[in-house]
ZAVEXTOR-371156 format. One record per residue: residue in three letters; x, y, z of N, C-alpha, C, O, CB in turn. Coordinates in steps of 0.02 Angstrom, whole numbers, padded with zeros to 5 digits, always signed. Glycine has a CB too. Layout:
N
AlaXYZXYZXYZXYZXYZ
...
END
This chain:
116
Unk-00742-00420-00081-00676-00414-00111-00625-00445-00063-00623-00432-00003-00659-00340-00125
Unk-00582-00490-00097-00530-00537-00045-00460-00482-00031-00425-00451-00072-00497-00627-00094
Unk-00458-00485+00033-00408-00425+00046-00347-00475+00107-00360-00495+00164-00463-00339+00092
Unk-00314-00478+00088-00251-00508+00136-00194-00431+00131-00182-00394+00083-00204-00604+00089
Unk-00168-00428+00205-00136-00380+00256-00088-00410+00268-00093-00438+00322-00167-00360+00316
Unk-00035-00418+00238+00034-00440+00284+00066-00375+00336+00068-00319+00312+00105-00463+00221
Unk+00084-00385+00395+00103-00365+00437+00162-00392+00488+00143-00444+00516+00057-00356+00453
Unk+00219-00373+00504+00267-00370+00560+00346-00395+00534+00382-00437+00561+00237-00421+00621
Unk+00354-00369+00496+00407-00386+00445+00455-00340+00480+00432-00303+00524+00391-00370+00359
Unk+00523-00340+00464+00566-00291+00485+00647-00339+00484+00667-00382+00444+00534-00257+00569
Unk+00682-00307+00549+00747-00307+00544+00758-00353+00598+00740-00333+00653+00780-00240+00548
Unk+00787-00415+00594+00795-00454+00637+00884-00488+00646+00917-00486+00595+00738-00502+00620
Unk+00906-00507+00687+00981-00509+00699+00966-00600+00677+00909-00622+00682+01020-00479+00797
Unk+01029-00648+00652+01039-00700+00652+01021-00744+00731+01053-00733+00782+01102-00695+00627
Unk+00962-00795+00728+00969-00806+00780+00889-00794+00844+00867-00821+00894+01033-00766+00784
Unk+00874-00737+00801+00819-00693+00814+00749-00735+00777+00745-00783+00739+00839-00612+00779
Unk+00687-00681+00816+00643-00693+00816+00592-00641+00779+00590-00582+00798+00640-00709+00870
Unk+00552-00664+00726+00506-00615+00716+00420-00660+00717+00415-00719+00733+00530-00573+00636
Unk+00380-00631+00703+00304-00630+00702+00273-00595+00649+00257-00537+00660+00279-00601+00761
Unk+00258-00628+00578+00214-00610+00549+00128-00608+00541+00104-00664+00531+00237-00627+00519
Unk+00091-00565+00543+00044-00580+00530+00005-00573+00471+00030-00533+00432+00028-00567+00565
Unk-00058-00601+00449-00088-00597+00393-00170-00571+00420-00207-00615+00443-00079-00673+00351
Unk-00191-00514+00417-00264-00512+00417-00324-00525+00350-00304-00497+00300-00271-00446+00439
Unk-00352-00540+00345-00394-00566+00311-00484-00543+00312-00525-00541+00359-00377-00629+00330
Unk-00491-00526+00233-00562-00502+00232-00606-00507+00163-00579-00505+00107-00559-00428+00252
Unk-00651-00511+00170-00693-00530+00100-00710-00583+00087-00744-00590+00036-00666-00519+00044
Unk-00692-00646+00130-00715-00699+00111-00719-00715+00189-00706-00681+00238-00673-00742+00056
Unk-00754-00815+00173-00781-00839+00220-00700-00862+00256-00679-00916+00235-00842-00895+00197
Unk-00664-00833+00297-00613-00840+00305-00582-00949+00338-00534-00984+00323-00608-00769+00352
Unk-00637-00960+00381-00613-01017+00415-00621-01084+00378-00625-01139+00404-00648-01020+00478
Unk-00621-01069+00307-00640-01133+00241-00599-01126+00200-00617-01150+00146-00710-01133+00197
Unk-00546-01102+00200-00510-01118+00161-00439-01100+00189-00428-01051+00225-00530-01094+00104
Unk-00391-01147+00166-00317-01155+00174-00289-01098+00164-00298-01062+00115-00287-01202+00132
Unk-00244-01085+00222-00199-01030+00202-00115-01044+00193-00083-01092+00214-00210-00975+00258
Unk-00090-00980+00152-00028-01015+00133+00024-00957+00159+00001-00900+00162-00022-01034+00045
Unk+00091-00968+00178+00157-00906+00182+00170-00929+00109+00147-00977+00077+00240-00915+00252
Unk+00220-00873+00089+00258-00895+00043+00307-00837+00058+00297-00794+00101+00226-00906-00030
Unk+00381-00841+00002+00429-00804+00031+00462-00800-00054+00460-00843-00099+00477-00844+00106
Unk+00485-00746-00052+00532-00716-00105+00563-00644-00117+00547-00586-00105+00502-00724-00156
Unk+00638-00690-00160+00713-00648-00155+00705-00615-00214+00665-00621-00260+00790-00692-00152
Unk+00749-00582-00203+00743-00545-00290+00773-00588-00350+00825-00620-00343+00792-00464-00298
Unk+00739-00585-00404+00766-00621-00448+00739-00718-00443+00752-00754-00491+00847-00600-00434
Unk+00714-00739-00400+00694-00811-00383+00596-00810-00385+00553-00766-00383+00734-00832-00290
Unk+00597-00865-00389+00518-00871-00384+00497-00876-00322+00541-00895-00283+00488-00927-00418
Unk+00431-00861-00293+00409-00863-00242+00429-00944-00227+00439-00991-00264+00338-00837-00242
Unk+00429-00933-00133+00426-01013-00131+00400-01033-00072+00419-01010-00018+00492-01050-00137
Unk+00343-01089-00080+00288-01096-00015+00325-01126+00051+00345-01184+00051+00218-01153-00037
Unk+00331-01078+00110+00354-01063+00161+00316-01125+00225+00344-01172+00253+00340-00980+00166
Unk+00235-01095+00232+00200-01150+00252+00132-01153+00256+00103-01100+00247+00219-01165+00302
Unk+00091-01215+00269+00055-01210+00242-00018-01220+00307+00012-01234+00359+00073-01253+00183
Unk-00064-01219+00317-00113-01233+00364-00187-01230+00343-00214-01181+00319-00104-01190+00415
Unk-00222-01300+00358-00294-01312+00335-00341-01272+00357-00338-01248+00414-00317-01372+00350
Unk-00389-01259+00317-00433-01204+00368-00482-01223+00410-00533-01189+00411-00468-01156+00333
Unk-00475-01284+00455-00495-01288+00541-00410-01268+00603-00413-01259+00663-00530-01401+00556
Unk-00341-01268+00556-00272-01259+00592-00264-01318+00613-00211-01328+00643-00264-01207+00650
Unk-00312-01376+00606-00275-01457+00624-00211-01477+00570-00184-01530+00588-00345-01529+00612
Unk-00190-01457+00529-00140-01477+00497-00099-01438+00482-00126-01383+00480-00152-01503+00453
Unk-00033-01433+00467+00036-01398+00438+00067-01429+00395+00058-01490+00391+00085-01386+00482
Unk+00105-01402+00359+00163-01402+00331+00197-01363+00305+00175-01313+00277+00164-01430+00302
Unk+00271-01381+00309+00315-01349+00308+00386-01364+00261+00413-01419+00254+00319-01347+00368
Unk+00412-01289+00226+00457-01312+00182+00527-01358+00246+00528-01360+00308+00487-01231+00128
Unk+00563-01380+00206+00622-01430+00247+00681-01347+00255+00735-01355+00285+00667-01527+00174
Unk+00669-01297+00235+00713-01271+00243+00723-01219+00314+00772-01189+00335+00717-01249+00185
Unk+00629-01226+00348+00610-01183+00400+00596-01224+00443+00600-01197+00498+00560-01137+00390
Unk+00576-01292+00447+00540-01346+00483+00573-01327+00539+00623-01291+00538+00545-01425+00460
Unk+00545-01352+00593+00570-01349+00641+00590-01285+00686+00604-01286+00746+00607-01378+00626
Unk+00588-01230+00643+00606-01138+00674+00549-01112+00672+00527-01078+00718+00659-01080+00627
Unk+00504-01130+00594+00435-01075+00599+00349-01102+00618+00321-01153+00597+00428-01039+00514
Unk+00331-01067+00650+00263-01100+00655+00205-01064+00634+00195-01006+00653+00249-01119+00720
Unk+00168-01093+00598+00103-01066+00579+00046-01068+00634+00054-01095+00689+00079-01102+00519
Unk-00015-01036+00611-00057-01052+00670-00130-00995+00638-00110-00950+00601-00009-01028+00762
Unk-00182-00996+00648-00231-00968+00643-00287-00950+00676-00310-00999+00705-00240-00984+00613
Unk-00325-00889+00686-00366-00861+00715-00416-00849+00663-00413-00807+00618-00341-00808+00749
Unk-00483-00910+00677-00529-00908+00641-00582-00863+00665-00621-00840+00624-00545-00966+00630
Unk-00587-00845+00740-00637-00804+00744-00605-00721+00743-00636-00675+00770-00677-00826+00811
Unk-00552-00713+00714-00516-00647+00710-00499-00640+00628-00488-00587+00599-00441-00648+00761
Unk-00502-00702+00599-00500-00698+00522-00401-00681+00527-00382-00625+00508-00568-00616+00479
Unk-00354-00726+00550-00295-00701+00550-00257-00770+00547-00268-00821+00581-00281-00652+00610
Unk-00207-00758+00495-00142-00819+00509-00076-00800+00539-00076-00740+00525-00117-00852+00440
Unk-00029-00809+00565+00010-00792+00605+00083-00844+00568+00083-00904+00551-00025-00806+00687
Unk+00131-00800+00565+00204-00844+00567+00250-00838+00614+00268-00781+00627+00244-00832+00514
Unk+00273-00881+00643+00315-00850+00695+00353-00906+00676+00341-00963+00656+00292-00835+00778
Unk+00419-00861+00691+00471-00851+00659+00543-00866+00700+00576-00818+00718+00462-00785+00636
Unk+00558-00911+00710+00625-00911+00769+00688-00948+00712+00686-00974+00656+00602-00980+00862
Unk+00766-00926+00786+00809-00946+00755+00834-00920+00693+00876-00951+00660+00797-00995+00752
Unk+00805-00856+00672+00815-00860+00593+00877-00853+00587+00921-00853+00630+00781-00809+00548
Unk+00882-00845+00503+00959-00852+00494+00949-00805+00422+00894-00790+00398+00997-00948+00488
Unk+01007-00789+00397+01039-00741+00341+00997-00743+00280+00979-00691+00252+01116-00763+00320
Unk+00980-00808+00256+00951-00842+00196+00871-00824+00226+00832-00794+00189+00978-00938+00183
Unk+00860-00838+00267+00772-00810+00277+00750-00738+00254+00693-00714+00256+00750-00805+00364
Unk+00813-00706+00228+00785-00640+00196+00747-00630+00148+00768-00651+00093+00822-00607+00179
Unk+00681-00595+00149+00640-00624+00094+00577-00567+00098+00578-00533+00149+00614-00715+00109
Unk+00547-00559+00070+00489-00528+00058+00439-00592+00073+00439-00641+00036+00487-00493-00018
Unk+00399-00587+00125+00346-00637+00145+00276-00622+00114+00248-00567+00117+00339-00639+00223
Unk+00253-00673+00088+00182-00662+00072+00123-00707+00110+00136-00763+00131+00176-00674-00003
Unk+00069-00680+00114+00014-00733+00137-00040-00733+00078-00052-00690+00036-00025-00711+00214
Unk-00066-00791+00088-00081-00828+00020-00148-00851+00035-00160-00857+00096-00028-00893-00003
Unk-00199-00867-00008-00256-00915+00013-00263-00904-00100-00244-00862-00140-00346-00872+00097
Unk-00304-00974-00107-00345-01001-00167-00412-01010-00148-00440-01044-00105-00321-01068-00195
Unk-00435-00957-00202-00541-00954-00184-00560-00970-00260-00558-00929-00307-00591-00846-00154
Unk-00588-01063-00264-00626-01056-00322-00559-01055-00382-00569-01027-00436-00681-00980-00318
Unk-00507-01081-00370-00448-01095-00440-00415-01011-00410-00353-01010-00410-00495-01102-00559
Unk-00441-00959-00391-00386-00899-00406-00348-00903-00336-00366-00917-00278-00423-00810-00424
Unk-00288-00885-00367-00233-00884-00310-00243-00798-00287-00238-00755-00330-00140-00908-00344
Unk-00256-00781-00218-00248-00700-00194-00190-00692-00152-00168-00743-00125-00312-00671-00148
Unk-00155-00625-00142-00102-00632-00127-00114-00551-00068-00163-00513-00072-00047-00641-00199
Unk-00055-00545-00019-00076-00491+00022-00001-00459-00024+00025-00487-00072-00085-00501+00125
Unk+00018-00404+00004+00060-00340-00026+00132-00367-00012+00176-00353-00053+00044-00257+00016
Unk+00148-00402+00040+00208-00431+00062+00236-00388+00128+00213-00336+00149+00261-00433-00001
Unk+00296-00428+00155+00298-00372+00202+00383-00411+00227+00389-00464+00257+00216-00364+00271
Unk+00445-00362+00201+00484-00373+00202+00522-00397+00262+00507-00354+00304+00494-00340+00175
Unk+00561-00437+00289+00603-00476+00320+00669-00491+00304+00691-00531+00262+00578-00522+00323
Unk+00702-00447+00350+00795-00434+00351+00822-00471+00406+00802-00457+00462+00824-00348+00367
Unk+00858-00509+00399+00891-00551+00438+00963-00542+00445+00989-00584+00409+00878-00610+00417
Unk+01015-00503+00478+01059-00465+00470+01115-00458+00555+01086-00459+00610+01016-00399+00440
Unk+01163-00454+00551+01208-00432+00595+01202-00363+00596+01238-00330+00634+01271-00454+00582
END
């Protein structure tokens, strides 16, 4: 059974730094691509960033480039966001993401306040 764990979400000041993580279980974790994604209330999810499953490649929306970095732990089965600089608009309910076989799985989310 495919089980994604979002973890380290919280209350962060403009400017600030957070660290999300994603644990991962039920599948062959280091073969397939993993994804962030992020959403507000009322908007559609929207893919945050993205990493191949050896971590030789990224990408990234134009709206985080440059502040967030992805990264992965294949022998821990874990993707990681870290998170700098944020700002007001990064408020979002974060998700971690992977596609097994056409189905999209999703972890529970794990909220992110970006706030004075």
């Amino acid at each position: 059974q495919v089980r994604l764990v979002e973890s380290g979400g919280g209350l962060a000041q403009p400017g600030g730094s957070l660290r999300l993580s994603c644990a991962a279980s039920g599948f062959r974790f280091s073969r397939f691509v993993m994804k962030w994604y992020r959403q507000t209330p009322g908007k559609d999810r929207d893919m945050v960033a993205i990493i191949t499953s050896a971590g030789t490649g990224t990408v990234y929306a134009n709206s985080v480039k440059g502040r967030f970095t992805i990264s992965r732990d294949n022998a821990k089965n874990v993707t990681d966001l870290q998170m700098d600089s944020l700002r007001d608009e990064d408020t979002a309910v974060y998700y971690c993401n992977t596609k097994i076989m056409g189905v999209d799985y999703w972890g529970q989310g794990t909220q992110v306040t970006v706030s004075s």
